[in-house]
C-alpha atoms as one frame of an Amber mdcrd trajectory, in Angstrom:
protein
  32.501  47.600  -5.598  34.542  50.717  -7.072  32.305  52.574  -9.516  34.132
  55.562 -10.019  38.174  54.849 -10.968  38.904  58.506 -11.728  37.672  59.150
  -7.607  38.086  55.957  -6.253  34.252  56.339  -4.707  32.372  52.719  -4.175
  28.959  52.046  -4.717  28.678  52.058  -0.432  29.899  55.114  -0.372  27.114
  56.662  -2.841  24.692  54.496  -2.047  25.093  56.314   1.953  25.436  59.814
   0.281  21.625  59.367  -1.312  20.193  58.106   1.954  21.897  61.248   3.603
  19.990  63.344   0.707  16.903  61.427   0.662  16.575  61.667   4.857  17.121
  65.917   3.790  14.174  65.499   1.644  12.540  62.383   0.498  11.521  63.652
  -2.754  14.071  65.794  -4.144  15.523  65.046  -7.807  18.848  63.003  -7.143
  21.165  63.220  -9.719  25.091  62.462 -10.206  26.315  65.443  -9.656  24.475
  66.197  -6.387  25.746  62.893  -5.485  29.551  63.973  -6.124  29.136  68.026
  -4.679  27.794  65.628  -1.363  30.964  63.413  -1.524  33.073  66.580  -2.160
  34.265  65.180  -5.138  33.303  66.367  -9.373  32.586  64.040 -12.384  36.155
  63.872 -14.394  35.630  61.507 -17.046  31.803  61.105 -16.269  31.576  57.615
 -17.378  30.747  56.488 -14.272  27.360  58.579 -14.321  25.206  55.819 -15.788
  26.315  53.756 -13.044  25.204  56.106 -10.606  21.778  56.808 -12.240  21.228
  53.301 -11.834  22.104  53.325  -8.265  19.981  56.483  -7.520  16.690  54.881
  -9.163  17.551  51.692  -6.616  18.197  53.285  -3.419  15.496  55.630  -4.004
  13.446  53.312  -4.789  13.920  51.047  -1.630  13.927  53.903   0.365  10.724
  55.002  -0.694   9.184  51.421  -0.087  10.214  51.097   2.943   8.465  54.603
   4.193   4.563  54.853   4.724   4.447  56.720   0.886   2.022  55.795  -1.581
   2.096  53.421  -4.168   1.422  56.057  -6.619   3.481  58.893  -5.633   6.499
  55.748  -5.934   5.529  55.210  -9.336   5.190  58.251 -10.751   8.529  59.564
  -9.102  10.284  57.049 -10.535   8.868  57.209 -14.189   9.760  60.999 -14.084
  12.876  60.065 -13.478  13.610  57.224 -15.824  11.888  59.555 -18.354  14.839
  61.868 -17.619  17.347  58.874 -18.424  15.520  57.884 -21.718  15.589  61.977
 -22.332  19.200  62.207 -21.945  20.761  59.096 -23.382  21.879  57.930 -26.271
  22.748  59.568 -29.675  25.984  61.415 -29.288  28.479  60.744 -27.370  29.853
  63.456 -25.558  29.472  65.432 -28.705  32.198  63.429 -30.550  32.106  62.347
 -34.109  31.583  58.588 -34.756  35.287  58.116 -36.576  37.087  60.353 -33.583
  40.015  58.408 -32.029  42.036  60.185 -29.050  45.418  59.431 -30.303
């Protein structure tokens, strides 16, 4: 499945780039744009980045079940992290005002 149009990157293709990070070090913070500096590619139009989010909490958190850690170091990796999401989402978007139309 294509999640990024503006790169033409599928979800294999990042789902491959955070095993590659996660084998570097299981418990490093994975976010987007670590994901696209590993693909060699940048975020253009970014609204792909929830998509990818999504994608990091699941491969993360498969990867991390299938090694010998701890239920609790799983869990509390993974709320960090989706305390992160709830941190940084909604209200504005990309600091636009609600009537703002591109053309």
């Amino acid at each position: 499945m294509l999640v990024c149009h503006c790169n033409l990157i599928t979800e294999k293709e990042i789902e491959r780039a955070i095993l590659g990070l996660l084998e570097a070090d299981p418990w490093q913070l994975i976010v987007p744009a670590k994901v696209y500096h590993t693909l060699a590619k940048r975020g253009r139009c970014c609204g792909c980045f929830p998509s990818v989010v999504e994608t990091i909490i699941r491969v993360t958190e498969a990867y991390h079940l299938r090694s010998n850690a701890g239920e609790a170091e799983i869990v509390s990796y993974l709320d960090r992290v989706r305390g992160l999401r709830g941190q940084f989402q909604g209200g504005k978007h990309e600091g636009r005002k609600e009537g703002h139309r591109a053309a």
